[in-house]
C-alpha positions as a printed Julia matrix, in Angstrom:
260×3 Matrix{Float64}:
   8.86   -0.48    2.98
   8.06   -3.61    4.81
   7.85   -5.83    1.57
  10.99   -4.24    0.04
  13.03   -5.3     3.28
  11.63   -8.96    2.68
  12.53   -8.83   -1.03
  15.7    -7.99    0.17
  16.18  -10.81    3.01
  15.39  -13.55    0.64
  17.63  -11.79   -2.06
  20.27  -12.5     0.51
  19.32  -15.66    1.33
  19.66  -16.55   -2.39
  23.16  -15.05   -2.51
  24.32  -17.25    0.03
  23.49  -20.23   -1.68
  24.96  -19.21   -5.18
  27.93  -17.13   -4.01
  30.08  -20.11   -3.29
  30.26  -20.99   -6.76
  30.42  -17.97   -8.16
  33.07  -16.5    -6.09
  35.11  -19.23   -4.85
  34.27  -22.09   -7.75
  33.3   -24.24   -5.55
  30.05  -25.9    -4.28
  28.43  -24.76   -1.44
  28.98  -27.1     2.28
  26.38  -27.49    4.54
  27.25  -27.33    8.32
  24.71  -29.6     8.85
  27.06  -32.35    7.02
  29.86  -31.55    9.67
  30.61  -31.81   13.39
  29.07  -28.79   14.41
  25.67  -29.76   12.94
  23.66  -29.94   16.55
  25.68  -26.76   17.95
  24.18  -24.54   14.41
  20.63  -26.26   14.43
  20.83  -25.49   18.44
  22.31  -21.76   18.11
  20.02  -21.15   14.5
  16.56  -22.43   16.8
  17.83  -20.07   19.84
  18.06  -17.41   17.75
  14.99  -17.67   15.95
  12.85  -17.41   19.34
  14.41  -14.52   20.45
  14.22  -12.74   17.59
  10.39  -13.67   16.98
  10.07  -12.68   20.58
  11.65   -9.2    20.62
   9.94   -8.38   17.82
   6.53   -8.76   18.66
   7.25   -7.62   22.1
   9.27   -4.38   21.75
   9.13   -3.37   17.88
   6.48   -0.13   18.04
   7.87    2.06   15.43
   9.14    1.93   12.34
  12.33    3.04   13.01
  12.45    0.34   15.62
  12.06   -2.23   13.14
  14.65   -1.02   10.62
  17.02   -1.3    13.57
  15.53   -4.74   14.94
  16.11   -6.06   11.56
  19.36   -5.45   11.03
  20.84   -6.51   14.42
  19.01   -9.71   13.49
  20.22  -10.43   10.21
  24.14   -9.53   11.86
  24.11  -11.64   14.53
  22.79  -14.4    12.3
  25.48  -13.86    9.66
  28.38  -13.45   12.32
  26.87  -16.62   13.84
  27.03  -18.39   10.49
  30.34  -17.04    9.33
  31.9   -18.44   12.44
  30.45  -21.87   12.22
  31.52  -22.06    8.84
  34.95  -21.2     9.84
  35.38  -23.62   12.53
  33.48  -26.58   11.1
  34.07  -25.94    6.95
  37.83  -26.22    7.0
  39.67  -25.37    3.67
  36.71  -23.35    2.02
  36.3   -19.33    1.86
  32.71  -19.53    2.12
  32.61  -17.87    5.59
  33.45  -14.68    3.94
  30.16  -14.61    2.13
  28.02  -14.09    5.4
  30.19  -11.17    5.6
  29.98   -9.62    2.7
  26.33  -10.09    2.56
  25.88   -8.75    5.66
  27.68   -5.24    4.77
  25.26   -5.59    1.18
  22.75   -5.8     3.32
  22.95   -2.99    5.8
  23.53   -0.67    2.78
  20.08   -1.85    0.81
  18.3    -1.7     4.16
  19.56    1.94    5.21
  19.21    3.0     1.43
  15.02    1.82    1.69
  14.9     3.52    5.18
  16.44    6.68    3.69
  14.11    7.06    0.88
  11.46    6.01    3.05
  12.12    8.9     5.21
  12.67   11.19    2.51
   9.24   10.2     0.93
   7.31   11.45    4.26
   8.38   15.16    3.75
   5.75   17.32    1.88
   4.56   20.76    1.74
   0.82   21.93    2.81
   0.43   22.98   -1.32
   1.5    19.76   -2.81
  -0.89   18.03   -0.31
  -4.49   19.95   -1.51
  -2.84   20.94   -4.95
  -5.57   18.89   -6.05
  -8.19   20.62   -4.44
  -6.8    24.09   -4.04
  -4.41   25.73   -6.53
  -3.86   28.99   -8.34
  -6.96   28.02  -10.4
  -9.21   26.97   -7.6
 -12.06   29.86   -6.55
 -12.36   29.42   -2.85
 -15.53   30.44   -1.93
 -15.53   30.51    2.06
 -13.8    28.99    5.15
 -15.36   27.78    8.04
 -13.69   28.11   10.84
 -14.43   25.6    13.98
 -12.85   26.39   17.55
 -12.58   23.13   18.98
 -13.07   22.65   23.18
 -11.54   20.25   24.8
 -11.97   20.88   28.45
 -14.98   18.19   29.06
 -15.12   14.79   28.65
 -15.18   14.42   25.1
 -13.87   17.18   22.81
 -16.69   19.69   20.95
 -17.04   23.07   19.02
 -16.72   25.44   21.24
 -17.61   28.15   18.46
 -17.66   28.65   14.17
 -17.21   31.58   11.84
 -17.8    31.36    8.24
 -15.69   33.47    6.5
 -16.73   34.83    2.3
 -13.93   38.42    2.8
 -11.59   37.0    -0.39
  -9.06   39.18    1.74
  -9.66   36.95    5.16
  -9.33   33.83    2.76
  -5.81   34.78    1.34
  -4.86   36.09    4.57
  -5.43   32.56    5.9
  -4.52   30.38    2.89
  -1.11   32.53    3.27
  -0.02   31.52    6.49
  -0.21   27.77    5.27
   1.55   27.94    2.16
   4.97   27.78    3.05
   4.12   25.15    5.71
   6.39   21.81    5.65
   5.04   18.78    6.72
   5.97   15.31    7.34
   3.78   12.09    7.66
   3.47   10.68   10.49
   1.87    7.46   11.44
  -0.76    6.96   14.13
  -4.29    9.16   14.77
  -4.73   12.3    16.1
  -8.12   13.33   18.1
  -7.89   15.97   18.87
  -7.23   19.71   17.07
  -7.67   23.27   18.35
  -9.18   24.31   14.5
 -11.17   22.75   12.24
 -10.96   24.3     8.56
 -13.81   23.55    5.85
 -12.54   25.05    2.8
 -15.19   25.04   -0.37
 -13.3    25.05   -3.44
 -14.55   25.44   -6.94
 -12.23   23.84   -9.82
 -12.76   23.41  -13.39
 -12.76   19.53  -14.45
 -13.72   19.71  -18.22
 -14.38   22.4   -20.41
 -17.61   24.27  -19.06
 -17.74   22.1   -16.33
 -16.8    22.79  -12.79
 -17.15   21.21   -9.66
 -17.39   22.37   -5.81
 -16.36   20.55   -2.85
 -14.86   20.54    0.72
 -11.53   20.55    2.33
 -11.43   20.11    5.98
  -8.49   20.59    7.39
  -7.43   19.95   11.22
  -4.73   21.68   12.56
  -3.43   23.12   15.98
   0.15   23.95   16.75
   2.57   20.86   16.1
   0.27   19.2    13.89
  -2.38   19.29   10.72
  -4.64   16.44    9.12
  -5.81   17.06    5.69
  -8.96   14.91    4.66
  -8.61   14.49    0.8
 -10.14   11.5     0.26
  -7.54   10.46    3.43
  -6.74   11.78    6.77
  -3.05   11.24    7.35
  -1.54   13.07    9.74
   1.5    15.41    9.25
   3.93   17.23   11.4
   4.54   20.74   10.88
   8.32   21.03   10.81
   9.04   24.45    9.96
   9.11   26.88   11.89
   5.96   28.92   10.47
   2.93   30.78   11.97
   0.69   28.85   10.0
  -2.42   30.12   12.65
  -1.6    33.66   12.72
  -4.48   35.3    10.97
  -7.17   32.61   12.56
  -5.87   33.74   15.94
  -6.25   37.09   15.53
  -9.39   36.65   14.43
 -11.01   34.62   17.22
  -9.8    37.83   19.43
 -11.3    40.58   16.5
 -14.58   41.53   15.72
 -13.7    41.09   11.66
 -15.61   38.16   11.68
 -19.0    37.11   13.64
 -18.49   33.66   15.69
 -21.25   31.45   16.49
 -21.5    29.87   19.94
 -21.81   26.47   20.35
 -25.27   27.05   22.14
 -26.76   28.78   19.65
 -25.29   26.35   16.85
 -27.18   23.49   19.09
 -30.88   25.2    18.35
C-alpha cells in the first residue's frame, strides 16, 4: 500500500506541473520568480520539518499514516494554492492545487479501502491449501498452553485419531472470519498440529503439518507464514476443544510426564 501512495504523490506532483497548460493554455509560473519567493521557500521548509517530524514520532499504525498523509499533502496544497493566488496575479493555476488535492484524497481513500478489504478472509480459504474436502486428516494434536510462570509452556497435549473428534473440531472453525492483522502474538491458549494427507500428482501423495494457534480473539496459521488474524465473527470456534479438556473422550498428557 505504501508504494502505491508514493506512485500516487509523484503522480500528483507531475499533474501540477503539466496541468497549467493543459487546462488553462498557459505555462506554468513559479512563485519562486515573484515577491513571495522567501515567504513559500520559508513556509515549504517549515512544513517539511514538521511533517518529517510527526511522522516518525507519532505514525504507529497504518491507519495513522493514511490519515498523516493526507493532512500533509492538504495543508501543502492549500498552502500552495494561496501563494499562487496572492503572488501569481492573472493566472488560474491556483485552482490546480485544489483540484489535485480532492484527486488525491479519492485515490488515497480508494487504496486504503481495498487495502482494508484485502485483510478479510475466512479460516478455509487460509489452509485450503493444506486442508480441503480432499485432504485425509489423520490426527490433531492438541496443546494446552500455561501461561501463569514466567515464560509461557504446555501445560498438557492430547492427540486425537476419532475421525468424529476431528470433524467435530474442524467444524467449529469453518465458518470462522478472520482479518489480518499486523504485529506478533506470543502467546495462545491452544496449539493445533493438524497432519494432513493431500494428493499432489497422480499416485503421489504427500503428508504434512498445520499448526494452528488460537485462543479467543485471535488465531495464527503457520503455512509456510504465521500472520496473525482476528476472529471477527461471532463463532465458537473452541467449542468442541473445550469440552474436551473437561471430558474423559480423549487422554491428556501432563506436561511432567511429556518432560521424561
Amino acid at each position: 500500500m505504501g508504494i502505491a501512495i508514493l506512485f500516487i504523490v509523484f503522480a500528483l506532483n507531475f499533474l501540477n506541473i503539466k496541468l497549467s497548460k493543459w487546462l488553462f493554455k498557459e505555462n506554468r509560473n513559479k512563485l519562486s520568480d515573484t515577491d513571495g519567493k522567501k515567504i513559500y521557500i520559508f513556509g515549504m521548509t517549515i512544513l517539511l520539518v514538521v511533517s518529517f517530524g510527526f511522522m516518525i514520532t507519532f505514525i504507529d499504525s497504518e491507519k495513522a499514516f493514511i490519515w498523516t498523509v493526507t493532512c500533509i499533502l492538504l495543508v501543502f496544497s492549500i498552502f500552495q494554492s494561496f501563494m499562487e493566488w496572492r503572488y501569481i496575479k492573472e493566472s488560474k493555476q491556483f485552482i490546480i492545487p485544489v483540484i489535485l488535492i480532492a484527486v488525491g484524497m479519492l485515490c488515497i481513500y480508494g487504496v486504503f479501502f481495498i487495502n482494508e478489504k484485502m485483510k478479510y478472509t475466512t479460516f478455509q480459504d487460509v489452509v485450503s491449501d493444506q486442508l480441503n474436502e480432499e485432504s485425509t486428516v489423520r490426527s490433531i494434536t492438541i496443546d494446552i498452553n500455561d501461561f501463569s510462570g514466567t515464560l509461557p509452556k504446555r501445560e498438557a497435549s492430547a492427540t486425537i485419531r476419532d475421525q468424529d473428534l476431528i470433524n467435530r473440531i474442524l467444524a467449529d472453525f469453518s465458518d470462522v472470519e478472520l482479518k489480518k492483522e499486523t504485529g506478533f502474538r506470543d502467546y495462545w491458549d491452544y496449539t493445533l498440529r493438524i497432519i494432513t494427507t493431500n494428493q499432489v500428482e497422480e499416485d503421489h501423495f504427500s503428508t504434512e503439518s498445520l499448526y494452528v494457534h488460537v485462543d479467543g480473539d485471535y488465531i495464527s496459521i503457520s503455512e509456510g507464514n504465521a500472520d496473525v488474524y482476528k476472529i471477527v465473527t461471532q463463532s465458537n470456534h473452541l467449542k468442541t476443544i473445550e469440552s474436551l479438556v473437561e471430558s474423559d473422550e480423549v487422554v491428556w498428557m501432563q506436561d511432567s510426564i511429556l518432560s521424561v
